[in-house]
DOTI-671674 format. One line per 3 residues: number of its first residue (from 0); their letters; for each residue y, x, z of N, C-alpha, C, CB. Coordinates in pm, whole numbers, plus 50000, padded with zeros to 5 digits. Atoms other than C-alpha are relative to their C-alpha. Glycine has a CB too. Layout:
BEGIN
NUM> a> Y:X:Z:Y:X:Z:Y:X:Z:Y:X:Z | ...
***
This chain:
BEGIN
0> xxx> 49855:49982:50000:89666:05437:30579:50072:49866:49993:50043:50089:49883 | 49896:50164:49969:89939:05134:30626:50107:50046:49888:50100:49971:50209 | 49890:50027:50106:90092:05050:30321:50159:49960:49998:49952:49910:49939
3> xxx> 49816:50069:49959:90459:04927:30519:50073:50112:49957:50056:49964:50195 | 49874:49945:50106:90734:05067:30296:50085:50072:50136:50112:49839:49893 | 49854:50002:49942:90976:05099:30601:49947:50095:50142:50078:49808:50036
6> xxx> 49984:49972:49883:90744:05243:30897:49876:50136:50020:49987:49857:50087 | 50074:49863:50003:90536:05619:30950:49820:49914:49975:50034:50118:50192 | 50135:49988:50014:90163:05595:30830:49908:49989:50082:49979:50085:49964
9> xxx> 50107:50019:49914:89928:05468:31063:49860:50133:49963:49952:49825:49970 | 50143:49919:50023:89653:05759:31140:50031:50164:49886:49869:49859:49898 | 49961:49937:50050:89891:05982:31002:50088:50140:50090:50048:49915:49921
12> xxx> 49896:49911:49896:90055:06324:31199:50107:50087:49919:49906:50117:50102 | 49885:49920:50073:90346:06504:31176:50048:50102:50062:50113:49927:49970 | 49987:49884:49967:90429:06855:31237:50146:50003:49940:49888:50098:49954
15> xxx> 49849:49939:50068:90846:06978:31180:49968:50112:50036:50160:49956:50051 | 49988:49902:49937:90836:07326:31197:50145:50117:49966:49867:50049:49979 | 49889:49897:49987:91193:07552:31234:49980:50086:49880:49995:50088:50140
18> xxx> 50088:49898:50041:90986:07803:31039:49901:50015:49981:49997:50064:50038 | 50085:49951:50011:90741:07906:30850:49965:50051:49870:49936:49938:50048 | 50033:49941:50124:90587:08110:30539:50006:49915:49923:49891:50060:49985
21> xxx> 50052:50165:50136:90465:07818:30307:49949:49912:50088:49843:50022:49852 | 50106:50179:49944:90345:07456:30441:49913:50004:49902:50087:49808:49990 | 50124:50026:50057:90099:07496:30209:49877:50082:50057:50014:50024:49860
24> xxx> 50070:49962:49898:89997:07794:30407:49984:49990:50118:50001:50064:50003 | 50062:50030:49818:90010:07651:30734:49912:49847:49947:50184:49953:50172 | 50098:50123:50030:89845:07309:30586:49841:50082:49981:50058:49902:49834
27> xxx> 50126:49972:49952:89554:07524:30560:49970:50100:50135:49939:50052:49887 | 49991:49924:49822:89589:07703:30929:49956:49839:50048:50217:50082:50086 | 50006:50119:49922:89607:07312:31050:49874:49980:49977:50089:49884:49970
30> xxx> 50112:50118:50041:89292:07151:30808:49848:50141:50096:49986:49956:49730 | 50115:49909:49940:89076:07486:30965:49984:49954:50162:50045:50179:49985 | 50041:50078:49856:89148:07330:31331:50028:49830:49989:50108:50069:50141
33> xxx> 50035:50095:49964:89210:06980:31269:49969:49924:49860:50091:49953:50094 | 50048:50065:50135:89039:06691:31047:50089:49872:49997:49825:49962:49996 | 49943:50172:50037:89300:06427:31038:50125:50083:49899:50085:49866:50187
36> xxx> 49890:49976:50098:89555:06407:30780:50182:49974:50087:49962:49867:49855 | 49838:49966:49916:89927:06526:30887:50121:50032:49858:49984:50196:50131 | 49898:49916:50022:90242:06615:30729:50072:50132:50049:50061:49938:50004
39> xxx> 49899:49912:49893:90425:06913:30805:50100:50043:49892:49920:50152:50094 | 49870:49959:50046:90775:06986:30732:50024:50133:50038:50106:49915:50049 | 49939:49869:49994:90947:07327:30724:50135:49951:49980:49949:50113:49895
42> xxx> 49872:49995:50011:91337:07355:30795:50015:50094:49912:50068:50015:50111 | 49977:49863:50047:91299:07708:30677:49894:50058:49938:50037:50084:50099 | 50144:49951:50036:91013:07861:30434:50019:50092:49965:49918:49946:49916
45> xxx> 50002:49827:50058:91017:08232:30352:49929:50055:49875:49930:50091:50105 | 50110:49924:50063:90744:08286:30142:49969:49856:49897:49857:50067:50127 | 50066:50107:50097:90697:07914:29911:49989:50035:49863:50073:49874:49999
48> xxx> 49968:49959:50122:90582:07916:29569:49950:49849:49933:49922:50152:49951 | 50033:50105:50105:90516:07666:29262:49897:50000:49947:50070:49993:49905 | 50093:49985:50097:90288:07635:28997:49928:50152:49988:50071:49960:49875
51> xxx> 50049:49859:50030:90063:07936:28900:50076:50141:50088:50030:50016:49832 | 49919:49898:49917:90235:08142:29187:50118:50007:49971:49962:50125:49996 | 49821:50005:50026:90592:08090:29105:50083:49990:50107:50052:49877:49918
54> xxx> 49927:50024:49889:90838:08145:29355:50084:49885:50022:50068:50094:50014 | 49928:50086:49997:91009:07854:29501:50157:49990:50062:49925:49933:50042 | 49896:49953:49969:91344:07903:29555:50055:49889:50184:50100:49986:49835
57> xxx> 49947:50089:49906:91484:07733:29932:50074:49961:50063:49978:49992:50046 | 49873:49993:49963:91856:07704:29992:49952:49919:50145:50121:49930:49884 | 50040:50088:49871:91897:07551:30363:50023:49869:49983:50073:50034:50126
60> xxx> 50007:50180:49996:91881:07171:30394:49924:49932:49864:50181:49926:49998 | 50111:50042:50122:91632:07180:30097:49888:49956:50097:49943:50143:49879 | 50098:50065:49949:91312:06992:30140:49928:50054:49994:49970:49908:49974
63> xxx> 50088:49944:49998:90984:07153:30184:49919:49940:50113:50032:50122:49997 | 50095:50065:49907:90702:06961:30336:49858:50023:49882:50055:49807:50051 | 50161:50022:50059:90276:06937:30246:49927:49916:50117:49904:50169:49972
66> xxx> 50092:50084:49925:90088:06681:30337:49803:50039:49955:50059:49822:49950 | 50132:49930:49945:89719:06788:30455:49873:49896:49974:50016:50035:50178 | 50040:50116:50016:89475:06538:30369:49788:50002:49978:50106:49948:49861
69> xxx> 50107:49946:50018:89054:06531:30352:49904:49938:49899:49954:50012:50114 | 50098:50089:50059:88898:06316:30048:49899:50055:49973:50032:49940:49896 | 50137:49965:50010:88547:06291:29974:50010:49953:49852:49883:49927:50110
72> xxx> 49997:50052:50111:88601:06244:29591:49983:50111:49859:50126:49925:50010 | 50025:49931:50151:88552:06443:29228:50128:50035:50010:49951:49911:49852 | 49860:49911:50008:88811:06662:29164:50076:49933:49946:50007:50128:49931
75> xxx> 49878:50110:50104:88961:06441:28876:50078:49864:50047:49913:49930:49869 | 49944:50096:49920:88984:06180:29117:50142:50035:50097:49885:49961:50083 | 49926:49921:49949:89172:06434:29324:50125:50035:49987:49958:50068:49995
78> xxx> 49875:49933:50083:89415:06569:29087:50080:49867:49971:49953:50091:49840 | 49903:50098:49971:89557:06193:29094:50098:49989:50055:49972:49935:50037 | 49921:50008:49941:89748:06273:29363:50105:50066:49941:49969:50024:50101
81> xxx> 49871:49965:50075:90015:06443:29182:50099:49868:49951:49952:50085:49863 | 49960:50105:50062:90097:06108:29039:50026:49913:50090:49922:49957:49911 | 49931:50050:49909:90114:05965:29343:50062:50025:50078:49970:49959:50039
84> xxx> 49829:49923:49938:90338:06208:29489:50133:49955:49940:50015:50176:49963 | 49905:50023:50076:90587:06168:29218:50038:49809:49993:49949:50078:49858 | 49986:50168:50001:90569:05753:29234:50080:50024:50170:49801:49878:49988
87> xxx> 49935:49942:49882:90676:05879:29632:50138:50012:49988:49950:50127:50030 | 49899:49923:49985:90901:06080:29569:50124:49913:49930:49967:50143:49940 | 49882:50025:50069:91116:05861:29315:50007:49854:50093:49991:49998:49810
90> xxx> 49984:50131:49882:91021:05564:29612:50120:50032:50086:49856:49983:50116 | 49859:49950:49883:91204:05770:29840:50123:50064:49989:49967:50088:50088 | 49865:49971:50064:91496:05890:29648:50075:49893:50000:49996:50046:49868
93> xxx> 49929:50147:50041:91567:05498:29569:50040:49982:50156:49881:49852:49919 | 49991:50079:49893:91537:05410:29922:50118:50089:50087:49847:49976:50072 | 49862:49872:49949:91795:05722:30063:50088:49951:49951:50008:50165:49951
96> xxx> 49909:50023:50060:91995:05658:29784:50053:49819:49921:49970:50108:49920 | 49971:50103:50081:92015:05338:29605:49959:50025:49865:50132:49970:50006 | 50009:49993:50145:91990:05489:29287:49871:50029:49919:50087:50094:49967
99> xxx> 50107:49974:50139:91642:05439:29059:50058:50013:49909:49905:49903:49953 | 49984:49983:50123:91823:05472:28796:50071:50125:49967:50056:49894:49953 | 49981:49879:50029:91933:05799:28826:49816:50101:49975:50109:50048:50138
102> xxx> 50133:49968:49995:91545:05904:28819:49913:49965:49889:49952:49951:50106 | 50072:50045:50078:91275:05964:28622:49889:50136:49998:50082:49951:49872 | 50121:49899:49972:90961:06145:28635:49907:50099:49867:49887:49896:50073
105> xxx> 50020:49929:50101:90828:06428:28406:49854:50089:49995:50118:50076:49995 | 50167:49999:49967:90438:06481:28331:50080:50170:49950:49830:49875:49881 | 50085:50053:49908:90274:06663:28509:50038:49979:50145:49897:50073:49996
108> xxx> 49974:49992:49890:90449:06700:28829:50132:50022:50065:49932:50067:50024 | 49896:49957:49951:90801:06719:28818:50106:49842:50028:50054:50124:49891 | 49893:50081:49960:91093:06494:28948:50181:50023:49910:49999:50040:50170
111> xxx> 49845:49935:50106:91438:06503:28694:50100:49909:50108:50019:49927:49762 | 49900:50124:49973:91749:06327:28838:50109:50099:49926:50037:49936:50192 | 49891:50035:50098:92027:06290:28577:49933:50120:49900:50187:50016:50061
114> xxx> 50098:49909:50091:91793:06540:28354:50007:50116:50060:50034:50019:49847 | 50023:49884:49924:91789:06813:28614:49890:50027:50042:50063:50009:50090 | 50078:49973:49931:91504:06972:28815:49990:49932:50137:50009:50110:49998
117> xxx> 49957:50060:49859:91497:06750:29142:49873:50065:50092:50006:49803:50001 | 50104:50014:49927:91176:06795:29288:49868:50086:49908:49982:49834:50029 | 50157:49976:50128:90811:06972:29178:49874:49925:50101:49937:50239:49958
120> xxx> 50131:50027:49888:90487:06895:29347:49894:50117:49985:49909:49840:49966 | 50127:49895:50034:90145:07138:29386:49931:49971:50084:50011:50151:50000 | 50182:50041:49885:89797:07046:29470:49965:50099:49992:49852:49891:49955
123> xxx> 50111:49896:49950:89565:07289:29590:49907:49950:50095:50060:50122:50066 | 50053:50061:49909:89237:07197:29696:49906:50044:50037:49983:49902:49984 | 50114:49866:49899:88990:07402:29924:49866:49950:50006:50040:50027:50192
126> xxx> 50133:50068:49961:88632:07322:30029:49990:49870:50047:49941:50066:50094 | 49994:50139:49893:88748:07067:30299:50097:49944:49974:50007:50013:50152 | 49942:50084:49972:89051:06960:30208:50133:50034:49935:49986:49977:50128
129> xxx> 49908:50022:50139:89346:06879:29958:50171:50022:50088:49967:49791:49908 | 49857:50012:49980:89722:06985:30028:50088:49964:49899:50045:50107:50043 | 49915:50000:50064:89990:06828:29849:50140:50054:50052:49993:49892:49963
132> xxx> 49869:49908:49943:90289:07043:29862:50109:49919:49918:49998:50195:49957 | 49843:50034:50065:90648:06902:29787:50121:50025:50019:50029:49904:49998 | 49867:49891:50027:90974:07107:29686:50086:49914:49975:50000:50113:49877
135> xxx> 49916:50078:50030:91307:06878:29668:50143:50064:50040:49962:49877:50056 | 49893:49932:49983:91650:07013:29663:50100:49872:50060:50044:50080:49857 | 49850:50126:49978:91882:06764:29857:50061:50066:50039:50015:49866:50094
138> xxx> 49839:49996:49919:92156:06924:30017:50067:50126:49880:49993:50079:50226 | 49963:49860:50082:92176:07261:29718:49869:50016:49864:49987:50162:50137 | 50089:49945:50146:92036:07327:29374:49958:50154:50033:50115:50000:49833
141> xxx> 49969:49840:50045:91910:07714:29352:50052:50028:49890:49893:50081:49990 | 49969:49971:50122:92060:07944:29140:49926:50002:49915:50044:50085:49990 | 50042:49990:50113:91974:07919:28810:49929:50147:49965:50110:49965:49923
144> xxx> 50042:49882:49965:91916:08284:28801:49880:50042:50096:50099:50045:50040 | 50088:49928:49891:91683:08293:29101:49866:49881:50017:50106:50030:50170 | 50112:50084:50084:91432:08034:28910:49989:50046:49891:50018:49862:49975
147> xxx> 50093:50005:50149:91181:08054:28630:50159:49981:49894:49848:49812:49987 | 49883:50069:50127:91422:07982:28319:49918:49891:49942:50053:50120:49850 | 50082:50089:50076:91388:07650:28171:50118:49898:50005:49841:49956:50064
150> xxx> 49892:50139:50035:91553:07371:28010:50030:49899:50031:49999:49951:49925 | 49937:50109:49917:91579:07178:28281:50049:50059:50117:49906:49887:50036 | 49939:49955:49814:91800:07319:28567:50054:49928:50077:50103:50097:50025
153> xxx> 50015:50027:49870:91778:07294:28921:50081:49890:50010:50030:50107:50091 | 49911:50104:49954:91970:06976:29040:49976:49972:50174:49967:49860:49903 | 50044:50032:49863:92019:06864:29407:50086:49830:50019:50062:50147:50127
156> xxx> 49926:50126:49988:92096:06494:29563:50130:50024:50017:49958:49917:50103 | 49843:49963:49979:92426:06617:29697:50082:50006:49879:50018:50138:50067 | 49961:50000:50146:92521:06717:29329:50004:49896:49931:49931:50067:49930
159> xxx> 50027:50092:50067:92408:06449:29171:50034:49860:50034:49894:50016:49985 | 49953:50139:49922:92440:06128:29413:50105:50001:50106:49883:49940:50072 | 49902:49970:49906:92695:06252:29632:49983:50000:50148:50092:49923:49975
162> xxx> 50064:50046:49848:92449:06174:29924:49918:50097:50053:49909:49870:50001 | 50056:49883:49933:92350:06430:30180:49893:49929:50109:50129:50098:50074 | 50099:50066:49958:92002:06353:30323:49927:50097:50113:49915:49958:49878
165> xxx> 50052:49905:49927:91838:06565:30626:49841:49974:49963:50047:49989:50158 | 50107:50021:50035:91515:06662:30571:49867:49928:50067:49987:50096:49974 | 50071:50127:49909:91352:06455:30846:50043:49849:49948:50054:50012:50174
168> xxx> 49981:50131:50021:91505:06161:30743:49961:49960:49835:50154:49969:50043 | 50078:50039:50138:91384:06208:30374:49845:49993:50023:50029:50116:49877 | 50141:49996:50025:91037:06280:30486:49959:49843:50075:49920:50155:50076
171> xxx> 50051:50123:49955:91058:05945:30687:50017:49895:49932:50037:49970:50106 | 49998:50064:50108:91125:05751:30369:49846:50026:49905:50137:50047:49932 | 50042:50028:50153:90902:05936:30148:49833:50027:50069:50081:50137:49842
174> xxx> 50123:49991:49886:90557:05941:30434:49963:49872:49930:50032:49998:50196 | 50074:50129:49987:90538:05539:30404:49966:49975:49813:50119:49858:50094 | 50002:49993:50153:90611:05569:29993:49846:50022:49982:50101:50130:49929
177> xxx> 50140:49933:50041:90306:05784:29952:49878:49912:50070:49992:50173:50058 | 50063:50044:49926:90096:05625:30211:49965:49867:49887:50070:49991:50142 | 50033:50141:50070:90176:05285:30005:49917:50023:49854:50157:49913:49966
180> xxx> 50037:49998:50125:90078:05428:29650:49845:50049:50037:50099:50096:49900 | 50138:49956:49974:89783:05627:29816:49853:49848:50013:50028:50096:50167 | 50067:50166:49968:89679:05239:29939:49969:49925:49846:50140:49881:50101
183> xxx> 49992:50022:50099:89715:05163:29582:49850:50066:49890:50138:50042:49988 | 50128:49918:50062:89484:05414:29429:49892:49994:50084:50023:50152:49975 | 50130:49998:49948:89210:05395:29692:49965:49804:49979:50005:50080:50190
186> xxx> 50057:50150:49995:89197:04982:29673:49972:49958:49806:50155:49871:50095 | 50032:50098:50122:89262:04908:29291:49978:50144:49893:50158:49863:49949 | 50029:49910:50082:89191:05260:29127:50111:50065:49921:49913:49949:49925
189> xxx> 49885:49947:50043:89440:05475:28890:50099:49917:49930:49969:50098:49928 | 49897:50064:50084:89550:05196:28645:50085:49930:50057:49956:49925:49913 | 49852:50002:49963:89834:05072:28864:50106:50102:50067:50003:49909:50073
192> xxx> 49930:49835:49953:89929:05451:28977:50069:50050:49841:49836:50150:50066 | 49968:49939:50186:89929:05486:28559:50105:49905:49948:49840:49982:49867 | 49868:50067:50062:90138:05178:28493:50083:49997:50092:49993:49862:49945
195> xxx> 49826:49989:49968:90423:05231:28731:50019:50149:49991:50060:49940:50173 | 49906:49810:50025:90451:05637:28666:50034:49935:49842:49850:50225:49997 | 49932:49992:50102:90494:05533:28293:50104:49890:49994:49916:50004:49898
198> xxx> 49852:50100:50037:90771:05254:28375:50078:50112:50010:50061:49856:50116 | 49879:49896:49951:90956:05581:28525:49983:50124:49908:49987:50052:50176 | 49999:49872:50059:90841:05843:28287:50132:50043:49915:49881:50003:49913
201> xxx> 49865:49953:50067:91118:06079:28104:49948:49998:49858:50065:50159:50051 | 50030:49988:50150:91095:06026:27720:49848:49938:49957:50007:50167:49959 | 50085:50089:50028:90793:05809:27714:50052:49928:49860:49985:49910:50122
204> xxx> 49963:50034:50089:90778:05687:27331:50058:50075:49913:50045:49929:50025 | 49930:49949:50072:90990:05972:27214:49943:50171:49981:50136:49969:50055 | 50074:49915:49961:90929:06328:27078:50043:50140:50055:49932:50006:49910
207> xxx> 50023:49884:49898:90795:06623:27292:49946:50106:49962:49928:49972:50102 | 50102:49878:50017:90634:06971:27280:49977:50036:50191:50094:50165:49882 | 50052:49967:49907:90399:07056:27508:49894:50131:49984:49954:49885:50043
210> xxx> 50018:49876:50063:90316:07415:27509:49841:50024:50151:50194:50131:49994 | 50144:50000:49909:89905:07507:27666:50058:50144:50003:49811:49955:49929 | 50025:49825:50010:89811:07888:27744:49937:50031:49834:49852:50063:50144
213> xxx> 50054:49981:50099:89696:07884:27392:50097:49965:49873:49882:49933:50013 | 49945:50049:50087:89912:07678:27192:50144:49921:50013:49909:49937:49960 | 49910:50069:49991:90228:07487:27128:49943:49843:49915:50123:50088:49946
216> xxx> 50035:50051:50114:90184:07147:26997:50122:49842:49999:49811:49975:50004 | 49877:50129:49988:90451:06833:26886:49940:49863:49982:50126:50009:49874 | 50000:50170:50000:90444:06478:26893:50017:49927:50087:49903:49942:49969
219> xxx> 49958:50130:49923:90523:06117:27040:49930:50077:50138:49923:49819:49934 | 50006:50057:49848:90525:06095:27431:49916:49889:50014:50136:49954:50054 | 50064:50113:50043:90249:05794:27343:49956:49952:50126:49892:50020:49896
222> xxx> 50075:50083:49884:90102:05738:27708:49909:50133:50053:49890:49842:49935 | 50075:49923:49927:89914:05932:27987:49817:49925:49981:50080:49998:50166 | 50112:50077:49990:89521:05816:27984:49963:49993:50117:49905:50033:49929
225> xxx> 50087:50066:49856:89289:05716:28239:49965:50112:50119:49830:49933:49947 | 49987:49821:49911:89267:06108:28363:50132:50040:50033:49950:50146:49899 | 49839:49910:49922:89640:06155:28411:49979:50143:49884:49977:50074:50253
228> xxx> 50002:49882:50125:89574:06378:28065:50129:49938:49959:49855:50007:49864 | 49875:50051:50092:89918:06351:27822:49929:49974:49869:50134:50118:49978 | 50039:50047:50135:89851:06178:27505:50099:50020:49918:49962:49867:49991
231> xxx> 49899:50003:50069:90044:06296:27245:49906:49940:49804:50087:50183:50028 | 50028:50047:50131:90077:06088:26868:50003:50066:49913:50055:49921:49962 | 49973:49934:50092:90056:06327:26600:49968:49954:49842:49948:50105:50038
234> xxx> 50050:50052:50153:89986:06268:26220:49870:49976:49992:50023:50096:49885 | 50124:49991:50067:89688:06361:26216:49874:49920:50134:49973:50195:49954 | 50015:50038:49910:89595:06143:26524:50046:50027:50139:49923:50000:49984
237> xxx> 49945:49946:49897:89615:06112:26914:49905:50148:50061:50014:49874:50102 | 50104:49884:49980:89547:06432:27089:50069:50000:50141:49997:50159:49887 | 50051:50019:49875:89459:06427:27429:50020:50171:50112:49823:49945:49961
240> xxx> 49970:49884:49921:89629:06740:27709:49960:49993:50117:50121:50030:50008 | 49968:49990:49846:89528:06797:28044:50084:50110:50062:49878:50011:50068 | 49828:49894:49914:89778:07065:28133:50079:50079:49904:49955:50152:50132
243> xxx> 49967:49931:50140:90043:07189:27930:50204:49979:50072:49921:49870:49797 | 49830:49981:49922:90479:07294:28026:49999:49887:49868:50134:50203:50002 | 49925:50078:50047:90638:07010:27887:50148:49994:49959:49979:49938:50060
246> xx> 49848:49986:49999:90975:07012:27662:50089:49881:49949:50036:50120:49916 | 49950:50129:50064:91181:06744:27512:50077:50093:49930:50074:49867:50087
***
C-alpha cells in the first residue's frame, strides 16, 4: 500500500455503489470473486448494522463504506485494525475539515466529535478475508430514538463543523489515511498505531466504567496495552479488558 497522505492507495480498488444491503455484505460477495483489496462505498444501505447486530441507522449523505482486505496474520494481530481505522478516520475528518481538535477517539471503536457519536467501526473476519466496515454521519445525525440509547448521541459534521462533505470525497481523504497507518503497522508493528490513538483518546488519565457481559467495573483510563486491551487503574491494581461498552 502507498503511504501518500493526499493520493488513492496504490493496489487498492474501489467500488461506489447507488445501493446496497450492507458493504459489509457485499465486501464478502466481492472477497468470494476477487483477491485484491478494494473499498466499496454505498450511497444508500438498507439493511447495515453495528456491533453485536445492532442496527445502523443511515440518513442520506451519511457515510457507509468497508474496506475488503486479505491478511495472513493471528487474529490479535487482526483485530488491530480497528485502531487503525479510527487513527483514519480522525486523519480524514482533520483533512475535510481543519478541525483535530474537535475530535477524539473512544476505545474500542468509536469516533466522538464535540462528545457526540461521529463515527463507529466493525471488523468481521471470515476464512479468507477481513472487512472493515465504517459508519460516519456527515451530512445528518440519526434520531436519537432510532439508535441503541446511550450517553453519547449521534452527532454529524454538518452539526458540528458546519461543513458538508460528500461521501466520495470523504472516502478520498480517509483511503490514503488508512493506507498510511496500515503502512505503519505492517513496517514498525502496533507501538506507533498505540502511541498516536492515545495522543487522541477521549478521557485518557481520567475516570471510566467499562461495563463486560459479566460485569461492570471503575477506574483510571491508564493506557491501552500491547493487544489494544483497555487498562484500567484500580486500587487494588491494573486490570487488563479486552472488550467492554465504555462510559465516562
Amino acid at each position: 500500500m502507498s503511504a501518500n497522505l493526499h493520493s488513492w492507495p496504490e493496489g487498492v480498488g474501489r467500488i461506489v455503489l447507488p445501493q446496497t444491503d450492507s458493504t459489509m455484505k457485499e465486501a464478502a460477495r466481492v472477497a468470494a470473486s476477487s483477491p485484491f483489496s478494494q473499498w466499496i462505498l454505498a450511497l444508500d444501505q438498507t439493511a447495515g448494522h453495528g456491533r453485536r447486530g445492532r442496527p445502523w441507522t443511515m440518513p442520506k449523505g451519511n457515510f457507509a463504506a468497508t474496506l475488503v482486505s486479505f491478511p495472513d496474520e493471528p487474529p490479535q494481530q487482526v483485530a488491530l485494525r480497528s485502531f487503525v481505522a479510527a487513527l483514519a478516520l480522525f486523519d480524514a475528518v482533520a483533512t475535510v475539515t481543519g478541525r483535530a481538535d474537535l475530535m477524539a477517539l473512544k476505545w474500542p471503536n468509536d469516533v466522538l466529535l464535540n462528545g457526540g457519536k461521529f463515527a463507529g467501526i466493525l471488523l468481521e473476519r471470515s476464512a479468507n478475508h477481513l472487512s472493515v466496515g465504517i459508519g460516519a454521519n456527515l451530512a445528518a445525525a440519526p434520531i436519537a430514538a432510532n439508535v441503541e440509547p446511550s450517553p453519547f448521541p449521534p452527532v454529524s459534521l454538518v452539526g458540528e463543523a458546519g461543513i458538508l462533505v460528500t461521501p466520495e470525497d470523504f472516502l478520498n481523504a480517509l483511503a490514503p489515511a488508512y493506507a498510511h497507518w496500515e503502512t505503519q503497522l505492517m513496517t514498525y508493528g502496533f507501538d506507533p498505531i498505540r502511541t498516536a490513538w492515545l495522543a487522541r483518546a477521549a478521557k485518557l488519565g481520567e475516570p471510566i466504567r467499562a461495563r463486560t457481559t459479566t460485569a461492570e467495573h471503575h477506574g483510571t483510563f491508564e493506557t491501552i496495552d500491547d493487544q489494544g486491551n483497555l487498562v484500567l487503574r484500580q486500587s487494588q491494581g491494573a486490570l487488563s479488558i479486552p472488550a467492554a461498552e465504555v462510559f465516562f
